[in-house]
C-alpha positions in Angstrom: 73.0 43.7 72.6 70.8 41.6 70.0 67.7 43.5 68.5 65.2 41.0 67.2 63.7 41.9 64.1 59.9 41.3 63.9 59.8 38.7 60.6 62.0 35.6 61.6 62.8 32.5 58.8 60.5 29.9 59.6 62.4 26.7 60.3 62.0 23.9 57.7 62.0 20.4 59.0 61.9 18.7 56.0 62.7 20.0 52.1 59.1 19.6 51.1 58.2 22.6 53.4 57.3 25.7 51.6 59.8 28.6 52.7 57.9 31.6 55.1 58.6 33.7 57.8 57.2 34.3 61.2 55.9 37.2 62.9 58.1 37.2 66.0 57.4 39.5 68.6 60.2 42.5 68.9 62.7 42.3 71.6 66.3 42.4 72.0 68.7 40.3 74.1 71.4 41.2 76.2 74.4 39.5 76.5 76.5 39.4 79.3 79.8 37.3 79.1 82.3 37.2 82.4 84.8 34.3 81.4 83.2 31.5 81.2 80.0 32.2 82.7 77.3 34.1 79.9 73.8 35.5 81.1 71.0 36.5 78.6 68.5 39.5 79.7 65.0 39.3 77.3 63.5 41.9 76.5 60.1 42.5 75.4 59.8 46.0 73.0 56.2 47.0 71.6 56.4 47.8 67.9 55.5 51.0 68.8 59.2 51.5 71.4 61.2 49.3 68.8 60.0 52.5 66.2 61.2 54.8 68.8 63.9 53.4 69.8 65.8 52.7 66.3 64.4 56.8 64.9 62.0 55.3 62.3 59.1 57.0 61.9 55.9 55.5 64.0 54.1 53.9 61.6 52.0 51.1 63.6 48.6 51.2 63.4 48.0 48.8 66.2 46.5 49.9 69.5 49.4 50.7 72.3 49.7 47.2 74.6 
């Protein structure tokens, strides 16, 4: 399993980019690997279930989706 944190680095294309982040949506990914065959699950979590889920207290202010 793969959480996905909510800030990811943005990706520079060139060096006169300025460095930032982007608010990714939370998820996490599940990886299944059988030999040579892989399949990837995605999976949407509201901010509000990624707080649950990890024990962190509930801090979001934004309305439940």
């Amino acid at each position: 399993m793969a959480p996905s944190t909510w800030r990811q680095s943005q990706l520079r294309m060139h060096d006169a980019a300025p460095p930032g982040y982007l608010a990714e949506p939370t998820g996490m990914l599940l990886h299944i690997v059988d030999g040579p065959d892989c399949v990837t699950h995605v999976v949407a979590v509201p901010r509000r279930g990624a707080a649950r889920l990890t024990g962190e207290p509930d801090v979001c202010t934004e309305p439940h989706v």
